[in-house]
Steps between C-alpha positions, in 0.01 A plus 500: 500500500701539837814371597474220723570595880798409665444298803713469823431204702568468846451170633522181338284264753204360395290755424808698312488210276159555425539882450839431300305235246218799484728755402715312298163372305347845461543656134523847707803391752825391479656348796848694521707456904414247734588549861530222790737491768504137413678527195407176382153545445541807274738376333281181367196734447733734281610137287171421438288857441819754458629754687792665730517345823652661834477443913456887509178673461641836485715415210149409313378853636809671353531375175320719273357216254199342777152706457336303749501277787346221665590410863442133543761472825380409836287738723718661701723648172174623314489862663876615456444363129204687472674779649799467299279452210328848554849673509604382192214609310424135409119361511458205733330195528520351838347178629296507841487542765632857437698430848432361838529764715264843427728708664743504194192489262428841663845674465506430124125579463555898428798374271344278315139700405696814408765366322354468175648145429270250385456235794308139513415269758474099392136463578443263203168389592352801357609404186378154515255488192182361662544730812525824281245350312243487823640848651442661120137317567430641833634857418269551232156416734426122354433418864422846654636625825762315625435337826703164627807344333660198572835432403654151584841418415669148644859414408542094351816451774635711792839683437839363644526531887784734508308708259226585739741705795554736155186498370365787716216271592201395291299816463852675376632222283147356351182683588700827391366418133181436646488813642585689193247319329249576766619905395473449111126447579410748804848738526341617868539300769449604818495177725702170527387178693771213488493153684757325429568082633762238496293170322739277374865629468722463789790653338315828413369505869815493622656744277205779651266482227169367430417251230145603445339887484171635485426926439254685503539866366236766506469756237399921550177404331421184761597240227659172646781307400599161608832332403536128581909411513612095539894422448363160384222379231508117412307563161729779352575874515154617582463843405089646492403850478084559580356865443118525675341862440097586492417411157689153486879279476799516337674159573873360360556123605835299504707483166569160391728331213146455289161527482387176415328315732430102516191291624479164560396183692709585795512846530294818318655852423852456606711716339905501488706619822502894587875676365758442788714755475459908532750501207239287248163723679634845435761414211226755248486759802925494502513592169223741476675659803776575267318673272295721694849621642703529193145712378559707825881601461410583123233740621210342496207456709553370825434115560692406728499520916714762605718591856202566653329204414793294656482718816141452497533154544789434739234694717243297481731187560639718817140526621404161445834386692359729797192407442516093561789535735222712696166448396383832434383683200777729417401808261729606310520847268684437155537847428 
């Protein structure tokens, strides 16, 4: 049996938490430095799941005991990591977006592909079980050619105000997973449609984003894809994935706490509230996200998104950004 890897984790926000409990929970990782310029919040993730703690990523780079790393820091850090990463010989998992600006995703492109270094993008929805479980569906023919999907995705609550200036705007910051979902079923897409409007949130209209999103991406083949975005859903995290092709369906619903369903006098098939939270929805996908990298840096087959599948996205959210601040169909070549 191997060794356990030893983790690096950079980042110990939210979703380092979630990444930290993963790796400290997996019987093939061990979680050994923990890095955060806010030395507080490594140091109470290293109390409760182990670990050296330090405000200096390069010391986790340079220590000769770390076999991998996940970058769970905000946005604008991820490609120096990355970078950093790379030159260190030291497989990386990053969180999304990859960055916000494609002209640095570019420089590091020839870097990264011919480097040899094992690298990962957080996509985690591919790993969710009932969306692998539809995509394994549609791969092997159950519904024949595909022709339309429909992905919808609507968050419970809108982010903080002051998050939204950073966010990089909606199609950056939320429809980016969309997107990379939209490329885990049709990898060629050729043409982006985005409308985007300001419904119901003052504060994200005045920090220059919009609150609601619809896409529409076009595939080489002709197939269509629409994505429906809301920063608001009164009835949960509402998360739907529908694959159409010539000989039938593939359809996932909304994951709720149980199945059970109650009739009565005053009401007939109601069912318990839709999971709140992207952290409950995806908490399977997090882990499996793990493994599929930890397979990857041992050698194995390849499960996870790679560099290119992060640049692939940012430029569909760039196109989309042109694309509703214009109106126009903007093509866009992901070679």
């Amino acid at each position: 049996m191997s060794a356990p890897l030893r983790f690096g984790l950079i980042g110990t926000g939210r979703i380092g938490q979630v990444h930290a409990t993963n790796i400290a929970g997996s019987p093939d990782a061990v979680l050994a430095w923990i890095c955060d310029p806010f030395i507080e919040g490594a140091q109470s993730t290293s109390e409760r799941l182990g670990g050296r703690v330090t405000t200096d990523s390069a010391e986790v780079f340079a220590s000769g005991d770390v076999d991998a790393v996940v970058v769970a820091s905000p946005t604008p850090t991820h490609i120096d990591l990355i970078a950093a990463a790379i030159d260190a010989g030291i497989p990386v998992l990053c969180e999304k977006p990859i960055d916000l600006d494609i002209a640095r995703v570019e420089r590091l492109r020839d870097k990264a592909s011919t480097s040899g270094v094992p690298i990962a993008l957080g996509f985690n929805r591919r790993f969710d079980p009932h969306f692998a479980e539809l995509r394994r569906r549609v791969v092997a023919g159950e519904i024949g050619e595909l022709e339309q999907l429909s992905i919808i995705s609507r968050d419970p609550t809108p982010p903080p105000a002051d998050y939204i200036p950073l966010s990089g705007g909606i199609f950056r910051d939320m429809t980016i997973h969309d997107f990379d979902m939209a490329r885990f079923f049709v990898p060629e897409i050729v043409a982006v449609t985005a409308h985007g409007s300001n419904l119901f949130s003052e504060g994200i209209k005045e920090g220059g984003d919009y609150d609601t999103a619809v896409v529409t991406l076009r595939g080489s083949r002709g197939e269509l894809i629409s994505i429906t975005n809301s920063r608001h859903s009164a009835y949960g995290y509402d998360q739907r994935l529908e694959a159409f092709g010539s000989k039938g369906l593939l359809q996932v619903g909304n994951v709720g706490e149980t199945l059970v369903t109650r009739w009565g006098s005053d009401e007939v098939e109601a069912r318990a509230p839709y999971l709140d939270f992207f952290l409950q929805r995806y908490a399977d996908a997090y882990r499996d996200e793990l493994a599929a990298f930890i397979e990857l840096v041992r050698g194995g087959e390849r499960r996870s998104p790679g560099f290119d599948d992060g640049r692939a996205a940012l430029i569909l959210a760039d196109a989309a950004t042109a694309s509703a601040a214009s109106g126009d169909t903007v093509t866009v070549d992901l070679g």
